[in-house]
C-alpha positions in Angstrom: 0.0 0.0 0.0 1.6 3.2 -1.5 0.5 6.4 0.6 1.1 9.8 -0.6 0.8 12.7 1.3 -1.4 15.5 0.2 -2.3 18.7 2.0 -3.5 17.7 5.2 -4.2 14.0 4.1 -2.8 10.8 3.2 -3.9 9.5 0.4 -3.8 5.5 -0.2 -3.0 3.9 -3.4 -2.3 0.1 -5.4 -3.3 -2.8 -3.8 -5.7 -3.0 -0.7 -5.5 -6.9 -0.4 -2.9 -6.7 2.5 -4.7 -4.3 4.6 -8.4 -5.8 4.2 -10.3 -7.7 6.6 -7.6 -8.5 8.5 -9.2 -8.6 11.7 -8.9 -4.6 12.6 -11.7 -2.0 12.0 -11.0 -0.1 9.2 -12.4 2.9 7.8 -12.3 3.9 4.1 -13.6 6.8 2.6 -12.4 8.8 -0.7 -11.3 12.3 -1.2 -12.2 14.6 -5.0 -11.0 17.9 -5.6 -14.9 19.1 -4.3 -14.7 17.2 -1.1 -11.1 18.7 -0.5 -12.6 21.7 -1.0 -15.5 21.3 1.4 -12.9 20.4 4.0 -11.3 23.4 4.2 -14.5 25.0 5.5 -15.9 22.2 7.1 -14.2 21.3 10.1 -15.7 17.9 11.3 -15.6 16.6 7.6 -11.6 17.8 7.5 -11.1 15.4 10.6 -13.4 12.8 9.1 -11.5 12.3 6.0 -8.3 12.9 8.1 -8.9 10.3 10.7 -9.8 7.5 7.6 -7.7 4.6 7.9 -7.6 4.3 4.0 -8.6 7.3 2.0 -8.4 6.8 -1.5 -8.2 8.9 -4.4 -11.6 9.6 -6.4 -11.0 12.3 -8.5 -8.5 13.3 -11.3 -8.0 16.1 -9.4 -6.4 14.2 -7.0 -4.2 12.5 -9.2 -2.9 15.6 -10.5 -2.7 17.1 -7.4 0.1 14.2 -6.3 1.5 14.4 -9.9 2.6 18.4 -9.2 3.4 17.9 -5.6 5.4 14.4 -5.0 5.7 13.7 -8.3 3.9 10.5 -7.5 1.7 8.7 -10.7 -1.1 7.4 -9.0 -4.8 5.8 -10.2 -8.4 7.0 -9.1 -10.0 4.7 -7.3 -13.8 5.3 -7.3 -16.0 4.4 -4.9 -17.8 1.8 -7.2 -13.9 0.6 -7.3 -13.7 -0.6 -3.9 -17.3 -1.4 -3.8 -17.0 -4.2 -6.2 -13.2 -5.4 -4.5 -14.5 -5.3 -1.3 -17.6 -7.4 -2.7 -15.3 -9.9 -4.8 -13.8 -10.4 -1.0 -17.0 -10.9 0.4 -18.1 -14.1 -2.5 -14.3 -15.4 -1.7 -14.9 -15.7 1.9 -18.8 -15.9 2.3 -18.5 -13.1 4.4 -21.9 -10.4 5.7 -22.6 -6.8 4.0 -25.0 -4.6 5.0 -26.0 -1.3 3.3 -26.9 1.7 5.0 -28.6 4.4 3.6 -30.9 5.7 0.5 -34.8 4.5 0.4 -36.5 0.9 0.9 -37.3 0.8 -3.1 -33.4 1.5 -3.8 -32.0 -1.4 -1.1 -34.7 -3.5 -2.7 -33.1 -3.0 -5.9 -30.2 -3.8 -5.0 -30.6 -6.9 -3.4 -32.5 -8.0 -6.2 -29.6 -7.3 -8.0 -26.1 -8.6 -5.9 -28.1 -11.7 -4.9 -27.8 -12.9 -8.3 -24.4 -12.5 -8.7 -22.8 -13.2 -5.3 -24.6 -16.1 -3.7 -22.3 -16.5 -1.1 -22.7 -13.0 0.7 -25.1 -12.2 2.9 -27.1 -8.9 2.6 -28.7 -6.7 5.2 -30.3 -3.7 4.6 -31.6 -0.2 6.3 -33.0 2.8 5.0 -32.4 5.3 8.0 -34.9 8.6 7.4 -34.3 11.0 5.0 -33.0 13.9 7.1 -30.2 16.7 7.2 -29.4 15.5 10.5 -30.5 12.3 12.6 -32.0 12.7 16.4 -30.2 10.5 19.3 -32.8 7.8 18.6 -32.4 7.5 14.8 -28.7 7.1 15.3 -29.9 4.6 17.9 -31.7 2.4 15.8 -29.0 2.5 12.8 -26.8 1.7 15.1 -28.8 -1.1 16.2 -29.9 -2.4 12.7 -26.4 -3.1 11.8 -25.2 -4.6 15.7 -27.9 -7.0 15.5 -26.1 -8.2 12.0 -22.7 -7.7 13.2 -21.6 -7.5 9.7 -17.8 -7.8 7.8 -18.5 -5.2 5.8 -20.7 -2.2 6.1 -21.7 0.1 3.7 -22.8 3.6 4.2 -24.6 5.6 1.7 -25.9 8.8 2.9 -24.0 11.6 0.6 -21.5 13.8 1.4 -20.3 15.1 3.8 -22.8 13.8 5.9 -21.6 10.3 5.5 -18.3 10.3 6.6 -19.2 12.3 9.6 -21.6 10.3 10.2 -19.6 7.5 10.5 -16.6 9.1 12.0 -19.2 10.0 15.0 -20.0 6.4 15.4 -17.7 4.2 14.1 -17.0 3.4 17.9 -20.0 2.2 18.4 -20.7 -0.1 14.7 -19.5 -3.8 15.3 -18.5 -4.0 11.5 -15.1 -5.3 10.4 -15.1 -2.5 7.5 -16.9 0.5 7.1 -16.8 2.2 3.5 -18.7 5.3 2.7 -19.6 5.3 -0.8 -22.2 7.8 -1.9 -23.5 8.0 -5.0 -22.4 4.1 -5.7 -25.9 2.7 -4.3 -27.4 4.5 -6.9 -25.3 2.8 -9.5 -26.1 -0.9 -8.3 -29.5 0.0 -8.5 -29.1 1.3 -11.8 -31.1 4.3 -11.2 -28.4 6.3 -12.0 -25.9 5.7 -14.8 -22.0 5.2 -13.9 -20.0 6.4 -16.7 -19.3 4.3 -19.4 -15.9 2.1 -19.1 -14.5 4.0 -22.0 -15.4 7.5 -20.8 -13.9 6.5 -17.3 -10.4 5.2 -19.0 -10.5 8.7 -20.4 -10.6 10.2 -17.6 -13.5 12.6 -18.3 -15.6 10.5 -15.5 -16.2 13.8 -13.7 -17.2 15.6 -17.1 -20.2 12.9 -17.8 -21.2 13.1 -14.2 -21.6 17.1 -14.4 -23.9 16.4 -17.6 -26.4 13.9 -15.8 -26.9 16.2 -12.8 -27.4 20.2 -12.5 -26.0 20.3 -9.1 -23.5 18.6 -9.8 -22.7 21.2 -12.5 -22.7 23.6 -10.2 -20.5 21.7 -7.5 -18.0 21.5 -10.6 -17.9 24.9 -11.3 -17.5 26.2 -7.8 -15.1 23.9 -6.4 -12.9 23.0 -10.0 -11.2 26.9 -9.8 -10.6 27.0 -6.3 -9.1 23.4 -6.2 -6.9 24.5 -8.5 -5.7 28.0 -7.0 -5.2 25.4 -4.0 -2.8 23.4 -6.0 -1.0 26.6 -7.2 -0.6 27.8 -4.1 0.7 24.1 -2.2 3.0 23.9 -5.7 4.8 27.2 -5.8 3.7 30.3 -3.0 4.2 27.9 -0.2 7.6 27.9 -0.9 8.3 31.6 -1.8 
């Protein structure tokens, strides 16, 4: 495991198959040139993504960002990346997931959907309620929901920010082997959103067909794409005038 320091973070990259399920609770989440941008106004999301025990790189700003500083060639990792690896893990060693977050119709979709291709995991599923921010007794129950699966693997899929600091306000509590906050990547296996397509992604214009299926996320591109890079111009030269 290769990991490359960034700004406040360190970043993980290559292979993940030493550092999996090996008995430790691990945390991963996944850092793009909006999140890091969020950060740097957002305190508890900062020491969310900060605190990760892998944080890998899911944006090609990120990639260039530890191209101009280290000098370091590295790949984007996507969340449906380590979705799918920490799934092929799961068939390998007939191990529990559970997914947390997004409606009752989505989870239904997708275990309609992993079921048929990994027969040897076992699903769990909880739709927590669609709020900005959860009471003592909704986190209570989540909390609960997952404990009384005690799963290998847990999912979380709640958006961010408020995913990773959801989880990095609990993950004390969560009786999970692995805890993976991955977003937008429960719509996918549900197919009620579109991932890019393989070719676009091995273009690296992922980011590009993302901001055409979404007006926010337009808009997220356009705010934070400038300031990300005026971040990396001033890490690369007018730190060290």
């Amino acid at each position: 495991m290769v990991t490359i320091e960034i700004g406040p973070y360190n970043v993980f990259n290559d292979s993940l198959d030493n550092v999996l399920l090996n008995g430790d609770k691990k945390v991963i989440n996944t850092i793009n040139a909006h999140s890091y941008i969020v950060a740097k106004e957002d305190e508890e999301f900062r020491e969310a993504l900060i605190n990760s025990d892998i944080l890998l790189p899911d944006g090609e700003g990120i990639v260039l960002m530890a191209k101009k500083l280290n000098g370091e060639k590295i790949k984007k990792i996507a969340g449906a990346d380590i979705h799918l690896k920490l799934l092929e893990l799961a068939e390998k060693s007939e191990l529990k997931c559970f997914y947390l977050g997004s409606s009752e119709n989505t989870l239904g979709l997708i275990k309609e959907k992993l079921s048929k291709v990994y027969s040897h995991i076992n699903f769990n599923f909880y739709s927590p309620p669609f709020k900005s921010s959860f009471s003592e007794q909704d986190n209570r129950e989540m909390i609960e929901s997952v404990n009384n699966v005690n799963p290998d693997i847990l999912f979380v899929g709640m958006t961010a920010p408020k995913q990773e600091k959801w989880v990095h306000q609990n993950k004390e509590f969560l009786n999970a082997k692995v805890i993976c906050s991955i977003g937008a990547v429960f719509d996918f296996i549900s197919e009620s959103k579109k991932r890019a397509p393989k070719w676009v992604i091995n273009c690296r214009l992922e980011w590009l067909y993302r901001s055409f299926t979404a007006w926010r996320l337009t808009k997220r591109y356009m705010y934070s794409t400038p300031l990300f890079l005026f971040e990396l111009y001033k890490l690369k030269y007018l730190k060290k005038s």
